[in-house]
Structures are given as C-alpha cells and as structure tokens.
N, C-alpha and C positions, 0 to 999 in steps of 0.2 A: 346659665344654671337656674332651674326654677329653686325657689325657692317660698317656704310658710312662711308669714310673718307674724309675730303675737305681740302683741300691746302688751306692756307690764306697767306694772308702778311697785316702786319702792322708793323708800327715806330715803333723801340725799346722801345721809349715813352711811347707805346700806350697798352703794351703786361701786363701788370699787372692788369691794370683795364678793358681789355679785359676779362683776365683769373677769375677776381673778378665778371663780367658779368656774364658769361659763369655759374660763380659757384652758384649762386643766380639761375639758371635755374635747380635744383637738378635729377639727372639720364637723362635728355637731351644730354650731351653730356662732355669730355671729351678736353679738350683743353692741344695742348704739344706743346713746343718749339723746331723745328728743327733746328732752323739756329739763334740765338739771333739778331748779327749783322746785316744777310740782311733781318730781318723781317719775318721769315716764318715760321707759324704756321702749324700744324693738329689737325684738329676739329673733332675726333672718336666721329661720331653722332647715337645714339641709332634710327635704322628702321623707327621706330614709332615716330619718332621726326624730320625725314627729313625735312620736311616742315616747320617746327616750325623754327627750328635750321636757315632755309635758308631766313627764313621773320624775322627772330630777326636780322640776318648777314644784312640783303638788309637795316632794321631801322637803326644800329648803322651805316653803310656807309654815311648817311645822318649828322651826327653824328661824328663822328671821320672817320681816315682814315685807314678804314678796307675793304680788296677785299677777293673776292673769288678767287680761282687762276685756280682748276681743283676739280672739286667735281667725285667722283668716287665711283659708287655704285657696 
C-alpha cells in the first residue's frame, strides 16, 4: 500500500492524545513516534486521505501544538 508520510513535531505532552486523535480517524492514517523527546512524529497517511489527514492537522494546530514539519509524497 503506498502510502504519504508527514513529519510532525509536538510536546511530549501532546503525543498520546495526538495518537488517540489520529485513532478515532479509523484507516486515515497511521501515527509513529520517531524521536519521543524532541517531539517528532510520522503520520503514514492513506493517498485518499491526504487531504483529510492535512485539514484535521491545520484544526488541531489551532488547538494544541502540533506542526507539520515536511510532508512527502
């Protein structure tokens, strides 16, 4: 399955209920921990969900403190 990946960062804080977010969106996407301490996530976004995935990311920014870092299709 191809798959987007998008680099995030958020607070160590913030990475649970990020991922609790993320999981409530069911086959959207894919949320992994690369780096706990400096915040940095990978969001394996499902093609058909880019969009989705990058207006949900843009809502919670408003929200908590979650960035996009490099999204890479």
């Amino acid at each position: 399955m191809d798959t987007v990946c998008l680099l995030l960062h958020a607070p160590r804080q913030n990475i649970v209920l990020l991922c609790s977010i993320i999981a409530g969106y069911e086959g959207m996407a894919i949320l992994r921990t690369v780096n706990a301490a400096q915040g940095l996530l990978e969001l394996l976004v499902a093609p058909a969900f880019h969009d989705t995935a990058l207006s949900l990311l843009r809502a919670l920014a408003h929200e908590m403190d979650v960035h996009v870092i490099n999204a890479n299709q």
